[in-house]
C-alpha positions in Angstrom: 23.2 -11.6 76.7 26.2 -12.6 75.2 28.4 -10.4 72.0 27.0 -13.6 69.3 23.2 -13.1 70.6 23.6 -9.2 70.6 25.0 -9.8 66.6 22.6 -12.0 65.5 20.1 -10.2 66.9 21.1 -6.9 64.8 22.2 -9.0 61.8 18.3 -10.0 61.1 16.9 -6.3 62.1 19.0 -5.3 59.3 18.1 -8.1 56.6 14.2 -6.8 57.7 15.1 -3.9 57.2 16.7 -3.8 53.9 14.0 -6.4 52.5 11.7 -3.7 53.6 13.1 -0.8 52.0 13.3 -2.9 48.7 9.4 -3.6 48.6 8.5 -0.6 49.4 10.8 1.4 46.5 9.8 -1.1 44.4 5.8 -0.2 45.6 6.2 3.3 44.9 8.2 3.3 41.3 5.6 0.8 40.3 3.2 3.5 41.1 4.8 6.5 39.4 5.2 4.6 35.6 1.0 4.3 35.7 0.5 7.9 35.5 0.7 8.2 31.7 -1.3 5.0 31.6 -4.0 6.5 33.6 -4.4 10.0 30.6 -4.8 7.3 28.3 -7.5 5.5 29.8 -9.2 8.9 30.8 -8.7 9.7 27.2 -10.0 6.4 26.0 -13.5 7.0 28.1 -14.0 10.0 27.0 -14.1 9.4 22.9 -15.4 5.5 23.3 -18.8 6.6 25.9 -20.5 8.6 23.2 -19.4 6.1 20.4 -21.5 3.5 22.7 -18.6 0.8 23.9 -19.8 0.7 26.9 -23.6 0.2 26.6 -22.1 -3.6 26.4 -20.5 -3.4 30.0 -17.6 -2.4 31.8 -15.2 -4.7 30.9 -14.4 -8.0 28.5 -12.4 -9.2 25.8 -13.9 -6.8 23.3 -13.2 -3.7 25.6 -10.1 -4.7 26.1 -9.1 -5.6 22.7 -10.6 -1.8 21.5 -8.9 -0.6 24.3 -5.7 -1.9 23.4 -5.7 -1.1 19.8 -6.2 2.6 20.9 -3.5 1.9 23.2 -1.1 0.5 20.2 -2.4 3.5 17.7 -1.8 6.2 19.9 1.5 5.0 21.3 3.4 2.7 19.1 6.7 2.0 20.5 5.3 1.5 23.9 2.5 -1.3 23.3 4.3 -2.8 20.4 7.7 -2.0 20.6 8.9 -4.9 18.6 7.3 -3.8 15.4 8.0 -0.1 15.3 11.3 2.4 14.1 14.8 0.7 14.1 15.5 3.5 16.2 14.3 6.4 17.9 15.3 9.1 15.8 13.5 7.8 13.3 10.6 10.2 12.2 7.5 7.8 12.6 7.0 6.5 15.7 2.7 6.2 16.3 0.2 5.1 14.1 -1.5 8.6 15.2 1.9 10.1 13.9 0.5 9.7 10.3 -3.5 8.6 10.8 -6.7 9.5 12.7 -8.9 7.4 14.5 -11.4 8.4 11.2 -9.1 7.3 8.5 -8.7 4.2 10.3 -12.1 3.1 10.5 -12.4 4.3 6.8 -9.6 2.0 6.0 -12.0 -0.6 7.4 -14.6 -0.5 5.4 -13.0 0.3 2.6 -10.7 -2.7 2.9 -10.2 -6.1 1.3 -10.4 -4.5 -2.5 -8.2 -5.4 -5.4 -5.2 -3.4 -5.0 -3.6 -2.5 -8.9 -0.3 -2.1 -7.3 -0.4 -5.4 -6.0 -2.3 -7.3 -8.8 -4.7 -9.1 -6.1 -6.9 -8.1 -3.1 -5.6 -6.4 0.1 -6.9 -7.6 3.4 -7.4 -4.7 6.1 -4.3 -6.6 8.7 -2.2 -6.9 5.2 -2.8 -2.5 5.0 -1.4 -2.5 8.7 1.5 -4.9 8.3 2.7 -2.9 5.2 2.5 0.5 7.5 4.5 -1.2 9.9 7.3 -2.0 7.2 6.7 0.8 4.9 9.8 3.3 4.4 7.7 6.1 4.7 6.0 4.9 7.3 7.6 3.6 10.4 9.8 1.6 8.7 9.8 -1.3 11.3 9.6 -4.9 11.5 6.7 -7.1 10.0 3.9 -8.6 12.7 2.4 -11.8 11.8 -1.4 -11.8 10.4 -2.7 -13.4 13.6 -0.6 -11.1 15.8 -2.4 -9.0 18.8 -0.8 -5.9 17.6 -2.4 -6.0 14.1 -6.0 -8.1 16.0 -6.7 -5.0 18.1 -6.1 -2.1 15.9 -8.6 -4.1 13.5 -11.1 -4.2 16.4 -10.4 -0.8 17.2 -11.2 0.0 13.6 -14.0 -1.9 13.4 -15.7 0.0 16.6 -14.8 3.1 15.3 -16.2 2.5 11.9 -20.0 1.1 13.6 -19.5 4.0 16.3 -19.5 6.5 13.1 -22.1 4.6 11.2 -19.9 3.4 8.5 -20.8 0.6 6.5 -18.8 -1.4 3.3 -17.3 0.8 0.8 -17.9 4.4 2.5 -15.4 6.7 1.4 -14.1 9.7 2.9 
């Protein structure tokens, strides 16, 4: 064996070798970020079973789209970053920072009513928008009516409000 077979032999060990390392740091720091993902699923299961989500089956759009509003209420900046604080000193940073799971399905049913303030009706995703942008809220940036962040917390609201046995114009 010649010097150039000898070097091109430990040339491509080390190329394995580093492509190796990379996957597999790659593997394990993908693994460690899911751990707060995890509490909030365990969390999830154990206030949506007794509320009956899961009488409909394990999994679908409609369990993912409760699942995900929860997600968004309970962690803002993280699940729709793009609509919360400016920054993150700012005081508001959740929708939980300022609401419950309750007074969100009460907003529900108590929604789409003529608003004085506003001289007109108020749609339920028009009361989310404005929390988004509100000053003493979390003074963020405005979703679209149609976006997923303002879809899913009206699911999740929607659950919540037939899981308590709410129905149009209950008041807290």
């Amino acid at each position: 064996m010649n010097l150039r077979d000898f070097i091109k032999k430990r040339a491509f060990l080390l190329k394995v070798t580093a492509i190796s390392l990379v996957v597999l740091t790659v593997h394990i720091s993908s693994r460690n970020t899911d751990s707060h993902n995890d509490d909030s699923h365990h969390e999830f299961t154990q206030l949506m079973t007794p509320l009956g989500l899961y009488e409909i089956g394990e999994d679908g759009y409609y369990i993912r789209a409760v699942k995900n509003g929860y997600d968004i209420f309970r962690n803002t900046p993280r699940y729709a970053g793009r609509f919360t604080t400016k920054s993150a000193s700012d005081k508001v940073n959740s929708c939980s920072d300022c609401h419950t799971l309750k007074q969100l399905s009460y907003a529900w049913v108590t929604s789409d009513r003529y608003v004085e303030k506003y001289n007109r009706r108020l749609m339920f995703e028009e009361k989310v928008m404005r929390c988004y942008v509100a000053e003493d809220r979390m003074n963020g940036y405005a979703p679209s009516f149609f976006d997923p962040a303002i879809q899913n917390i009206k699911i999740l609201s929607r659950f919540m409000a037939q899981g308590l046995g709410l129905s149009e114009g209950d008041i807290e």
